[in-house]
C-alpha angles and dihedrals in degrees: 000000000000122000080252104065088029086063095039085051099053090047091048086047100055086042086060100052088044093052082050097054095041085055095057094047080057095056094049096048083049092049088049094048099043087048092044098049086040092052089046091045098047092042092052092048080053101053085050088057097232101301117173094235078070095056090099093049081054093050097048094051084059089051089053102053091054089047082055101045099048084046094053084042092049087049098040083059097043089053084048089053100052085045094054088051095054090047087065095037084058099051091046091049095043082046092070095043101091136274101311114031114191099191105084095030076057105048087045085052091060099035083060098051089047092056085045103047087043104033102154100041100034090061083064113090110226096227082070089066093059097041094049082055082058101041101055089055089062097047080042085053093047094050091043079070091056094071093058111106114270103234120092122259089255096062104051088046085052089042093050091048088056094051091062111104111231117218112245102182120079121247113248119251131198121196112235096174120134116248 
């Protein structure tokens, strides 16, 4: 390896690891709006009390909570994508630093403990957690369609049209024709 893609390398390197942590401040922006409009959206369905007027509101925050969850998924993979890269960026590079290289042995060592210091949790990719925060919007959404009132559409409007009171007695008229 030359100074010069030596040099190329580290700089490719640090851009990497500023496009992935910019992708994860994404999918948290992303996360924090999707769960802001959904609260406002199913509070305000609640303080209607469920009207049916309020069934697209409901839909939509079930839209929204897919949009979230294959957003958080897309980044998640683009973030898996730039990773993969650096792993073999690191082994080229480590590959050009002598006969027995310790960056990547050491790196591997720590990686280890942590998964031993943290067993349970650390066989949980992370990218579940995010997608668990998505998903529950959905299911909430989907309940939230459960407190609607049983009866079809067709037979409130029909039971709101019988409650109306007909006017039996006739209007008063008074002739204004010319003689």
């Amino acid at each position: 390896m030359n100074e010069n893609e030596k040099d190329f390398l580290k700089l490719y390197i640090e851009q990497t690891w500023e496009e992935m942590r910019h992708l994860e401040n994404l999918r948290e922006r992303v996360t924090i709006l999707v769960i802001t409009v959904a609260t406002a959206i199913v509070g305000f369905v609640i303080q209607q009390k469920f009207t049916i007027e309020t069934k697209p509101l409901v839909w939509f925050v079930i839209m929204f909570g897919v949009f979230g969850l294959f957003m958080t998924l897309k980044l998640f993979q683009i973030h898996q994508m730039s990773q993969k890269r650096l792993d073999k960026w690191y082994s080229y590079f480590e590959s050009y630093c002598g006969d027995d290289p310790q960056i990547l042995k050491i790196r591997r060592i720590a990686d280890k403990e942590n998964k031993k210091d943290f067993f349970y949790v650390a066989k949980i990719p992370h990218n579940y957690f995010w997608s668990l925060i998505h998903i529950f919007i959905v299911v909430a959404g989907i309940y939230l369609f459960s407190m609607y009132p049983k009866e079809n559409d067709a037979s409130i409007k029909k039971n709101n049209c019988s409650k109306v009171q007909k006017i039996e007695t006739p209007i008063p008229t008074t002739d204004y024709t010319l003689n």
